[in-house]
N, C-alpha and C positions, 0 to 999 in steps of 0.2 A: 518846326515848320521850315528853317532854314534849310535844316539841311536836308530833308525831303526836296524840298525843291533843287540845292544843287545835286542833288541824287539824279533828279528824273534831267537836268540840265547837261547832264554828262551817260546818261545811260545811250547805249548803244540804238542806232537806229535800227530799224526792222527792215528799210531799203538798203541798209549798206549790209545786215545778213542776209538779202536774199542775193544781193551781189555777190558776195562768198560763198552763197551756194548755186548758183550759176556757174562760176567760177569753179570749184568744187567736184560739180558734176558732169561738166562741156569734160574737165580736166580729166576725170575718169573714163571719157566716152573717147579721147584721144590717144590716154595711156592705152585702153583694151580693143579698144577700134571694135565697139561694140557695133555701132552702125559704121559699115565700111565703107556702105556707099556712099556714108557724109561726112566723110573724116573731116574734110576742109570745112563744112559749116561749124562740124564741133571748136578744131582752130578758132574758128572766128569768134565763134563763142567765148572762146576762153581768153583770146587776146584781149576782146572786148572789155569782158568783166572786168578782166585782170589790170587792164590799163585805166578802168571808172575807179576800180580799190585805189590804186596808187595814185587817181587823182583825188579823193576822200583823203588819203594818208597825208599825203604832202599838204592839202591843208590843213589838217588836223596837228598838225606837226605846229605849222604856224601858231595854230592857235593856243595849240597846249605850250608853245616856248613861253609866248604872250601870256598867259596866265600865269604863268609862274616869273613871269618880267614883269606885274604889277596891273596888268590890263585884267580887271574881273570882270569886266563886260562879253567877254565870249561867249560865256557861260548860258548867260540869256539868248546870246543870237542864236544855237543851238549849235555853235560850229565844234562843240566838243562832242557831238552826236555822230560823227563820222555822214552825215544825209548829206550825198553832194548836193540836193534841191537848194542844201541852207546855201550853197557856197555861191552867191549873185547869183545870175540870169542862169536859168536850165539851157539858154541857146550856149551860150559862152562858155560855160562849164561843162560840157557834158557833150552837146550834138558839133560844136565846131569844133572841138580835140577827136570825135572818132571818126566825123567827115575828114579830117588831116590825113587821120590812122590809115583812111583807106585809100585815098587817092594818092597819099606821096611816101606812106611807112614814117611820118616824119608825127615825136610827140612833141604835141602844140601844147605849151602850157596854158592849163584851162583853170577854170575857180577865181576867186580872191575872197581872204575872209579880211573885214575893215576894223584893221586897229585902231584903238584907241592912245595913239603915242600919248598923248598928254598924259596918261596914267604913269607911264615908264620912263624909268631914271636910267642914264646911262648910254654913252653912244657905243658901247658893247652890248648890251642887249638886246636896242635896235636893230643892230648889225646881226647878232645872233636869231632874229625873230624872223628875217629876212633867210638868212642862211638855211632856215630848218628847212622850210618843204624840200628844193631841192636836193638837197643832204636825205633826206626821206626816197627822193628817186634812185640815189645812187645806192640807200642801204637795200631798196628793193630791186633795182641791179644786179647786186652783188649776190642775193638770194638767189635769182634766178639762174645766173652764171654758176652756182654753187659745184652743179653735177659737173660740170666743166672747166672749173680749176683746177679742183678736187680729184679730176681724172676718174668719177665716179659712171661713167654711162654705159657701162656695160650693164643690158639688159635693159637700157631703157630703148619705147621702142621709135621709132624715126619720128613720126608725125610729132609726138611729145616734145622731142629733143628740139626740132626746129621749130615748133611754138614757141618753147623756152626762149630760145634765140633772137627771134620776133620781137616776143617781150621783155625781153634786156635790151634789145634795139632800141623799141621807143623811149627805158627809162632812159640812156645815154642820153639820145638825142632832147627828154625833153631836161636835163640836170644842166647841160653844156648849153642849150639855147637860155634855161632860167640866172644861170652863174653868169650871162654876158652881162656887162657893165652898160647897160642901155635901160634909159629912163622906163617904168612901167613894168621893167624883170627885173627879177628878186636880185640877180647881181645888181642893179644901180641899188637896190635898197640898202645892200649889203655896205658900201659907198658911202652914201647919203649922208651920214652922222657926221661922216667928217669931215664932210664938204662946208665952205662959209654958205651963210645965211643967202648972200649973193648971188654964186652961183645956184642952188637951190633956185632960188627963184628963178633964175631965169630958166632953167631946165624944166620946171614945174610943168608950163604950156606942151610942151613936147610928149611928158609921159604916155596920155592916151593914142600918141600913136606909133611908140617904139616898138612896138609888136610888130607892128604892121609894117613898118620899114624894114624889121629883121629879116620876116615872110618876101618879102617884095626881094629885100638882094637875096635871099636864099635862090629867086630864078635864074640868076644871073649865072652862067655855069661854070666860070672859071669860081666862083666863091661859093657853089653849092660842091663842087670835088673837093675845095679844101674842107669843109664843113665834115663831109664824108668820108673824107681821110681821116679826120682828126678821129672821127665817129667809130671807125674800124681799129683804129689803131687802140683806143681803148676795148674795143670788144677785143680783140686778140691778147690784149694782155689778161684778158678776162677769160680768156683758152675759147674766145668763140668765132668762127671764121667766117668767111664772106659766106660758102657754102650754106651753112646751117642756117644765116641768115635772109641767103635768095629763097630757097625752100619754105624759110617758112612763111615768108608774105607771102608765095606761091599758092603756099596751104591756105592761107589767110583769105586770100580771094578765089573763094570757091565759086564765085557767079563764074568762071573763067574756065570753068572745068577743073577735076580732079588731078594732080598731079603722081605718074604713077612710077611706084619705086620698088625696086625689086628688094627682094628680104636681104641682097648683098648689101644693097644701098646705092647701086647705082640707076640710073636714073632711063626709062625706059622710053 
């Protein structure tokens, strides 16, 4: 009976495969540009999807570290099921990360799955439990980046390549926004273990609104360039360039019109 239950506690959700097949089939409809006339909706699609998996994976990541750090309680909250629904509020999770996606190209870290520290031994674990999702953006970064290291892209074809790009954008931006050392992201967690008892506390009040402070100087524009800088400078080492990445938020926001591009590649 037990393990029937941790069976169905860990078995895949049915919303996160209809995600990968969203995901899947936007992705095919971009490679072959089946529908031409809506290449940028399929974009969107696939950025979309693509960016709800990698927020299901990053916390799933969490979870699955935490489970294996002594916390068995995940299991029951359902967060080994990959369903973003489990991961808090569907607003927070899900609709204010792709509202971000679309107005500013910028990934908001969305989700939280709630540990249970008291289970876990060790200010390395803790540390590590925090570490995972983000680490989870950057390993799905680095996949996306893949054809572009790899110096693989011959014969893939535009709209694809600069989706790609899109979506290694936002895993950067949202790895580098969760690794900051700010109360409420995974970097302060990351932190946290080794911090006195003292400081903790007093930082504790602050966590629900480090987000929101991070958001808030992001406006400021001398510290949203450097942000952006930092942000390209890993994309380039990633072989992917400002190019491939203005096009494809371009593609992305198809309400805007199509963006149209000659089979050379340049820009019409």
């Amino acid at each position: 009976m037990t393990t029937a239950l941790q069976r169905a506690e860990r078995r895949i959700s049915p919303v996160f495969l209809a995600l990968v097949a969203v995901m899947a089939v936007s992705g095919w409809a971009v490679w072959s540009q089946s529908i031409a006339a809506n290449t940028g909706f399929a974009v969107f699609l696939f950025v979309v999807s693509g960016w709800i998996v990698s927020l299901c994976l990053h916390e799933y990541a969490h979870a699955r570290t935490a489970l294996h750090s002594g916390d068995i309680s995940v299991g029951a909250k359902g967060y080994l099921t990959l369903n973003p629904l489990k991961y808090t509020h569907a607003l927070l999770s899900i609709v204010l990360p792709v509202l971000f996606v679309i107005m500013g190209g910028i990934g908001l870290p969305g989700g939280a799955v709630f540990i249970e520290h008291g289970r876990i031994r060790g200010r390395w674990r803790h540390s590590l439990i925090s570490a995972a999702g983000p680490l989870a953006n950057v390993l799905f970064a680095v996949v996306c980046t893949a054809p572009f290291w790899l110096h693989a892209l011959d014969g893939v074809p535009e709209p694809f390549r600069y989706a790609l790009a899109f979506l290694a954008l936002l895993q950067v931006t949202a790895a580098i926004l969760n690794f900051l050392p700010v109360p409420g992201l995974d970097g302060y967690g990351v932190i946290e273990p080794w911090l006195s008892l003292k400081i903790r506390r007093q930082v504790e009040p602050f966590a629900p609104f480090g987000l929101l402070a991070v958001f808030g100087l992001l406006w400021v524009p001398e510290i949203n360039g450097v942000f952006f800088q930092v942000v390209d400078t890993v994309l380039r080492t990633l072989g992917v360039t400002n190019w491939d990445t203005y096009w494809g938020q371009e593609f992305f926001r198809f309400w805007q019109g199509e963006p149209q591009l000659s089979p050379a590649g340049s820009v019409l």
